[in-house]
Phi, psi and omega in degrees: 000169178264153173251144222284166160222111140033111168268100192279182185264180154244215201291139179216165220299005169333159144289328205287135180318143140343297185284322141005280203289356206267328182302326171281178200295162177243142195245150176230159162279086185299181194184142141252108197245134155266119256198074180280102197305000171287309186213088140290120162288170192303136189291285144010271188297351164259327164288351170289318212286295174320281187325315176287001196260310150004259219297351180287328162323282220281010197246354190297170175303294198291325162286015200219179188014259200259011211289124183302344181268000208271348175283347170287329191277329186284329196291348190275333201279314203292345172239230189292146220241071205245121163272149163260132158256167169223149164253176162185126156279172173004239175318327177282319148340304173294301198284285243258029139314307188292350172278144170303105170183193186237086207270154193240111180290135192245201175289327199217318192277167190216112165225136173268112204248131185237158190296147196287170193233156180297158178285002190216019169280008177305156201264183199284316179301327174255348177305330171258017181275152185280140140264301196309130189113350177278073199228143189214161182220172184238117196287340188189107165339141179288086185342121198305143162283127163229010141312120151255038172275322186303144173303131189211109164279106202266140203260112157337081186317330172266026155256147188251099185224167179281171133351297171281330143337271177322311182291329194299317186310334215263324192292302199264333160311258180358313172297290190311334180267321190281318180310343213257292219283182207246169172309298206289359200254342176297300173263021147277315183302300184308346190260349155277008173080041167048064189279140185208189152198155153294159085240164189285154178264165148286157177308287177325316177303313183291327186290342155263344157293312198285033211273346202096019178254019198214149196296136185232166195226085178240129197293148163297298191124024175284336200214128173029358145200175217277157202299122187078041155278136178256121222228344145213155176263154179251106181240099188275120196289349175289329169256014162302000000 
């Protein structure tokens, strides 16, 4: 099978330089998206999905103070900040279920977020799962957000990326927002299941959204476009 390459991260709040982070260990985020040639869920509701499994990570007990997961999270938070998407069906599904992680439900999708790992620590269940090919549409456009209270991660309109692309990008905005927030605005999000949505901006939208008041995602370029490309916003009404 191919073996995945790092859907990297973007720039993140250290004080310490880009090359800083880079002499440390490096750590990754798995991500599973389950993915059945039969019922693929909805391109939309797995970016979503994704996103919310970010965040279902960062607020549990075990990512967090003494928490068994929190030192893998902090040596992953202290350098490069990188998810892995993966896919799995039937039997592959099942094994990388059976691993210490979390799985997070959409309407229809299904993703498994796991505590992050060394970059070259994959465990055997997940090491042989595919990324390339992990591409999904939406059978019926996504509805206008008109709540502003909802969280709304808005998608560069001029790129073009795949699906598993896109949950990684939709993973690091979420991220990038839940760090911008305060405690109490964290457990507020979190006690609502973390409710958000994707969607693409129109061009005027992105240009005003890209103004600097709002947590922004610009990728290293290791993967499918080019390096500082800004590929989505966190538009959280607690940070307007």
């Amino acid at each position: 099978m191919t073996s995945a390459a790092p859907f990297d991260a973007p720039s993140e709040p250290q004080s310490a330089t880009a090359n800083e982070r880079d002499q440390r260990p490096q750590y990754v985020l798995p991500l599973v998206l389950h993915l059945e040639k039969a019922e693929p869920p909805a391109r939309t509701d797995a970016l979503e999905t994704s996103a919310r499994a970010v965040l279902t990570l960062l607020a549990d007990p075990r990512a967090t103070g003494e928490g068994e997961w929190a030192e893998a999270v902090h040596q992953w938070e202290d350098a490069r900040i990188r998810k892995v998407l993966r896919r799995a069906r039937g039997g592959e599904w099942r094994k990388a279920a059976e691993l210490p992680g979390i799985t997070v439900t959409g309407a229809a999708a299904e993703v498994r977020v796991y505590p992050p790992i060394p970059l070259d620590g994959w465990p055997k269940e997940l090491a042989k799962l595919q990324v390339s090919g992990t591409d999904l549409d939406d059978p019926v456009p996504p509805a206008p957000v008109t709540d502003p209270a909802l969280p709304v991660l808005w998608l560069n309109p001029e790129l073009e990326m795949s699906a598993g692309k896109t949950m990684a990008q939709t993973g690091h905005a979420a991220q990038l927002a839940w760090w911008e927030l305060d405690e109490t605005q964290r457990k507020e999000w979190a006690a609502g299941g973390f409710a958000l949505a994707v969607r693409t901006a129109d061009p005027a939208r992105w240009a005003a959204l890209t103004d600097g008041r709002l947590p922004l995602v610009r990728d290293a370029g290791f993967t499918e476009i080019a390096p500082g490309s800004c590929t989505v916003v966190a538009d959280h009404p607690a940070l307007r």
